[in-house]
C-alpha positions in Angstrom: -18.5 -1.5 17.3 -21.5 -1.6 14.5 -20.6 -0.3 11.2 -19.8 3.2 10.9 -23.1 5.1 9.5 -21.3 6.1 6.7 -20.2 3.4 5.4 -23.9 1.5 5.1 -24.9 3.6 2.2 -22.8 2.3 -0.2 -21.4 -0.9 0.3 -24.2 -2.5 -1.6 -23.0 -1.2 -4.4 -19.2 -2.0 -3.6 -20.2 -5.5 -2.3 -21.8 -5.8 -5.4 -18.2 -4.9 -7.4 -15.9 -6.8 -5.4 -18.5 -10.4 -5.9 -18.1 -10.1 -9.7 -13.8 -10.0 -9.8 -13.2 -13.5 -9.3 -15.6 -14.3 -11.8 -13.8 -12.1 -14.5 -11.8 -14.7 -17.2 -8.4 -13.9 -17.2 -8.3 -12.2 -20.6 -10.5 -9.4 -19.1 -8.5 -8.7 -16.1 -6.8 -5.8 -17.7 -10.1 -4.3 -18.7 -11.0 -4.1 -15.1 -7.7 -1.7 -14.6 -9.3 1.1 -15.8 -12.0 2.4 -13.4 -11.6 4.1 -10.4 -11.0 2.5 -6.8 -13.2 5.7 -4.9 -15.2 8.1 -6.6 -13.1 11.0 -7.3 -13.2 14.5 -4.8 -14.9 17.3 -6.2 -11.1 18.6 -5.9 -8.2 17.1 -6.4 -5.8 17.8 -3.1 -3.4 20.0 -4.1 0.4 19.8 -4.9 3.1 21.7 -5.9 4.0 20.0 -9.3 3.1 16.5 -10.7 5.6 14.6 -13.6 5.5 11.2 -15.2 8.7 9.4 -15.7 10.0 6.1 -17.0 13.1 4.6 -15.0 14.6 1.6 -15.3 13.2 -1.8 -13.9 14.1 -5.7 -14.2 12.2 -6.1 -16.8 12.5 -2.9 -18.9 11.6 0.6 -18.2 8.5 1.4 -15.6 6.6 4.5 -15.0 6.1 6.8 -11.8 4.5 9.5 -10.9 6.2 12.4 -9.2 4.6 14.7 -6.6 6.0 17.7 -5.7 5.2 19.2 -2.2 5.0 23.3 -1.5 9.0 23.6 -0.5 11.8 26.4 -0.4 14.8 23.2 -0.1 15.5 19.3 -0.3 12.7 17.8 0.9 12.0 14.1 2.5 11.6 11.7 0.1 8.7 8.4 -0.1 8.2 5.9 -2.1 4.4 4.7 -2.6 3.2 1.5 -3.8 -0.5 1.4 -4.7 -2.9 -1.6 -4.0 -5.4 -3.6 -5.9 -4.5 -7.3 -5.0 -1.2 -7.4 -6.8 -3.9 -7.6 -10.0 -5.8 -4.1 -9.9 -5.2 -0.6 -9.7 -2.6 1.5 -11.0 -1.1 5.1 -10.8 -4.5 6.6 -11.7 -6.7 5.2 -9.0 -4.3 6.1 -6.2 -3.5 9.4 -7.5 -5.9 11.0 -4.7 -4.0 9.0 -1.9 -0.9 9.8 -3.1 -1.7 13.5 -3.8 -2.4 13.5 0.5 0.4 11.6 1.6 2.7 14.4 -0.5 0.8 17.2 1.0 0.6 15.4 4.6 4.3 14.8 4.7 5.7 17.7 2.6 7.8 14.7 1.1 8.7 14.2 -3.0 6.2 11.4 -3.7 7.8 8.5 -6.1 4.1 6.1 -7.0 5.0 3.5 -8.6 3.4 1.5 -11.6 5.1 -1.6 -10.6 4.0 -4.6 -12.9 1.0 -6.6 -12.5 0.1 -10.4 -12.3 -1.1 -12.4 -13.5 0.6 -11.5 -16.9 3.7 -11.0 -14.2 3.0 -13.2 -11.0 5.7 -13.0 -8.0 7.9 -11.8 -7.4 7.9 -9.1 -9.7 6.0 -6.5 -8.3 8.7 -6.5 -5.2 11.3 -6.8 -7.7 10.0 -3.7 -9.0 9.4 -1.6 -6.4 12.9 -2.5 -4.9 14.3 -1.3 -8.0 12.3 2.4 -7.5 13.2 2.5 -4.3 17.0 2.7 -5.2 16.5 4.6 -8.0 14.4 7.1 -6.1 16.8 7.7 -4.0 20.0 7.6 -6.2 18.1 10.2 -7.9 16.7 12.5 -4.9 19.1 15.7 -5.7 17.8 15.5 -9.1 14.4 15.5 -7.7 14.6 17.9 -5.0 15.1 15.5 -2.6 17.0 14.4 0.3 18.1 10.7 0.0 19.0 10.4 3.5 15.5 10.9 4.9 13.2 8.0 3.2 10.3 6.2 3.7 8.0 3.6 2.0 4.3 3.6 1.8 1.2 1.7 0.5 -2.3 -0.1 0.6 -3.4 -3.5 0.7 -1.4 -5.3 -1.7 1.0 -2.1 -1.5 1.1 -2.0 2.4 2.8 -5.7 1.5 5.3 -4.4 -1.0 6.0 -1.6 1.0 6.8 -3.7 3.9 8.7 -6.2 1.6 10.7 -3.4 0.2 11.5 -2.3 3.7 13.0 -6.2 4.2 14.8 -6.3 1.4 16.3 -3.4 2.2 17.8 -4.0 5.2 18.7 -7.5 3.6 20.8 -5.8 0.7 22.3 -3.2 2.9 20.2 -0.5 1.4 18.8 1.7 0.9 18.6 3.0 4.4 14.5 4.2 5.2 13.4 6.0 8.6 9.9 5.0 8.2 7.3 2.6 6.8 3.9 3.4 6.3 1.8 0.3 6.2 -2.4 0.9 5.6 -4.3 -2.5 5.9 -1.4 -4.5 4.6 -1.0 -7.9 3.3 1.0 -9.4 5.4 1.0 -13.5 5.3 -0.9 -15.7 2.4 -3.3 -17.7 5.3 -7.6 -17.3 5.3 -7.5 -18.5 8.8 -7.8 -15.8 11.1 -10.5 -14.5 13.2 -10.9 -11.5 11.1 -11.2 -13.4 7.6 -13.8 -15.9 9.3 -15.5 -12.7 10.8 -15.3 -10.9 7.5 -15.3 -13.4 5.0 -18.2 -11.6 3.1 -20.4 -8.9 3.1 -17.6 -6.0 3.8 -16.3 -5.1 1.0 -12.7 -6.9 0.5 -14.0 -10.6 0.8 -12.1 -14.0 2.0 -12.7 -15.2 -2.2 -11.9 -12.5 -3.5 -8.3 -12.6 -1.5 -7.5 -16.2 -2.5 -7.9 -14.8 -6.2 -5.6 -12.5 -5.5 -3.2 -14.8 -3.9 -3.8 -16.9 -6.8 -2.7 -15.1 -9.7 0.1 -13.3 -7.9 2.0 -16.5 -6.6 0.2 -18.6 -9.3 3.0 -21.4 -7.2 1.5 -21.5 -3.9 4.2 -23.3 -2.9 6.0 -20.2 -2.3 3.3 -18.4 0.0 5.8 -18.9 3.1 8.9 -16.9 1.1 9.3 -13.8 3.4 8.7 -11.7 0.5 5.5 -12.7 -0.2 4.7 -13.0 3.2 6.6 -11.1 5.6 4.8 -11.9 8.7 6.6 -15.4 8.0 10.5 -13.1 8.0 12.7 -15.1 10.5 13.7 -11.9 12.0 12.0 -8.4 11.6 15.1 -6.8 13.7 16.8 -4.0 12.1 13.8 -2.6 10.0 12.7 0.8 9.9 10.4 2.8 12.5 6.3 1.6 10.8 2.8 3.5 11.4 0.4 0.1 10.9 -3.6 1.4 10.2 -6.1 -1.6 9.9 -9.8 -1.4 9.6 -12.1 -3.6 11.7 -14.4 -5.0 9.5 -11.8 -6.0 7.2 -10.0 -9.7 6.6 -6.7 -8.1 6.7 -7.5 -6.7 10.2 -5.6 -9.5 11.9 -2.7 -10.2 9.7 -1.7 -6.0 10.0 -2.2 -5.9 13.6 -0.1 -9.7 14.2 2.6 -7.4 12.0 2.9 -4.5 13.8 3.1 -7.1 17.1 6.0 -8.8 15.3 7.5 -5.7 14.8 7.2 -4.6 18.4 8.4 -7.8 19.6 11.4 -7.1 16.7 11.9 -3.9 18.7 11.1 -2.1 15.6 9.2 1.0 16.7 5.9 0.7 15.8 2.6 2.4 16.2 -1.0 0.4 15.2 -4.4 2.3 14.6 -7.3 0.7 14.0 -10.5 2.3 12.7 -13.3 0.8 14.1 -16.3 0.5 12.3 -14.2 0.7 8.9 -14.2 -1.1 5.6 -11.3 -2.1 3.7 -10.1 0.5 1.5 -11.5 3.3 3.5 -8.4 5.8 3.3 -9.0 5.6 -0.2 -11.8 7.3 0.3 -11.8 10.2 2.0 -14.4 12.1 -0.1 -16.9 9.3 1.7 -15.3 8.8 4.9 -14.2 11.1 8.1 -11.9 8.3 9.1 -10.4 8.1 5.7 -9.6 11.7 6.1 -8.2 11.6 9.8 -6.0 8.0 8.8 -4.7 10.1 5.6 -3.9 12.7 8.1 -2.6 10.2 11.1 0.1 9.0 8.2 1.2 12.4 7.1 1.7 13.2 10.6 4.0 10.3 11.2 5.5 10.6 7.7 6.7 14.3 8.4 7.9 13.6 12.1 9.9 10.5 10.6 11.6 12.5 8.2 12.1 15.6 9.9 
């Protein structure tokens, strides 16, 4: 279908942000951290309680953000990993996101400020986010939580560590998730589908700005086939927890979600796919612009809470 109405008005403007990344000099990619991914809501979704804390990581201590639901006992418990290319974004540009998933699911939310190439390429953000994920959970009574009802969630370049922290958890023996939640992941380090030939430019999330991405993350390409970089390329996707998989059609990542959430299927993982057609990359992000962002933030709070239950 055409582009959605609402998305028209201002993807000049993001068009317009995206072309100038790859042309940032290394030395200013931090500087580019800072602003927001969505303009902000007028108001912030509500939750019960918000904290910062640093845990321990491989590499030293980490932060995370802590979001509280409305709750009289141990509630479900998910761990979020924010997008931005494996370069971008942090805790403060997916604070919105993460405030809906907590209030959609009624789960403690765990975001995590994973560390970013290129000043740490791969595989340290999945080292990271690994490491939350079991100390999230070795600490869900402290918390309010319940460590036997877990999920992982994310965006984009989170949608792939989530689904990489799902693998390596089944790989390590734990620990044990009911759910992943999986919004336009990256799934496989390729430029060759139909939907980043189709969408190469002009759509937000571009095919160059991708291989930047990819670039300074792996900075070795010759490791672009490692499972967890690219888990579409897993030998085996048996044995992994229950997924929700939401793609966007005019986005590159369209095909490389939806050939995961096939895998998974064939797998005989669980799996339900939702595309939005007539989306834009990014578009849960921004609900404030976006009916669809709304109803996908909605569609994976739904899945979240049932998961959990």
């Amino acid at each position: 279908m055409p582009l959605h109405p609402a998305v028209i008005p201002v993807l000049e403007a993001m068009n317009a942000n995206m072309a100038a990344i790859p042309q940032v000099p290394v030395e200013q990619i931090p500087l580019l951290r800072q602003g927001p991914m969505a303009p902000p809501p007028a108001v912030p979704t509500p939750v019960a309680r918000i904290e910062e804390r640093k845990i321990p990581g491989p590499a030293g201590e980490m932060l995370v953000r802590i979001y509280w639901p409305e709750s009289t006992g141990p509630a479900p418990l998910v761990v979020f990993f924010h997008g931005g290319g494996f370069v971008l974004c942090s805790l403060d540009t997916h604070d919105e996101l993460a405030r809906g998933l907590c209030q959609g699911s009624g789960a403690v939310v765990v975001s995590v400020d994973y560390r970013l190439a290129p000043e740490a390429p791969y595989p340290a953000a999945a080292d990271d986010c690994y490491a939350a994920l079991v100390w999230a959970v070795s600490h869900a009574a402290e918390l309010g939580a319940d460590g036997a009802r877990v999920a992982v969630a994310g965006d984009s370049a989170g949608g792939n560590l989530a689904a990489v922290t799902a693998l390596r958890a089944r790989d390590l023996g734990g620990p044990a998730l009911r759910h992943q939640c999986l919004i336009y992941p990256v799934t496989d380090c390729r430029f060759d589908t139909p939907s980043y030939i189709d969408n190469a430019d002009g759509y937000f999330l571009t095919a160059e700005s991708m291989r930047w991405f990819w670039s300074h993350y792996l900075q070795d390409m010759g490791r672009a086939a490692e499972p967890y970089a690219s888990p579409l390329r897993a030998p085996s996707l048996a044995g992994l927890a229950p997924a929700l998989v939401i793609t966007a059609e005019y986005d590159p990542l369209r095909d490389e979600g939806e050939h995961y959430a096939q895998a998974l299927v064939a797998a005989g993982v669980p799996t339900t796919l939702k595309r939005y057609d007539g989306m834009i990359h990014g578009f849960v992000s921004m609900a404030e612009i976006f009916e669809d962002g709304r109803a996908a933030q909605s569609l994976a709070g739904r899945h979240l809470r049932e998961a959990l239950a």
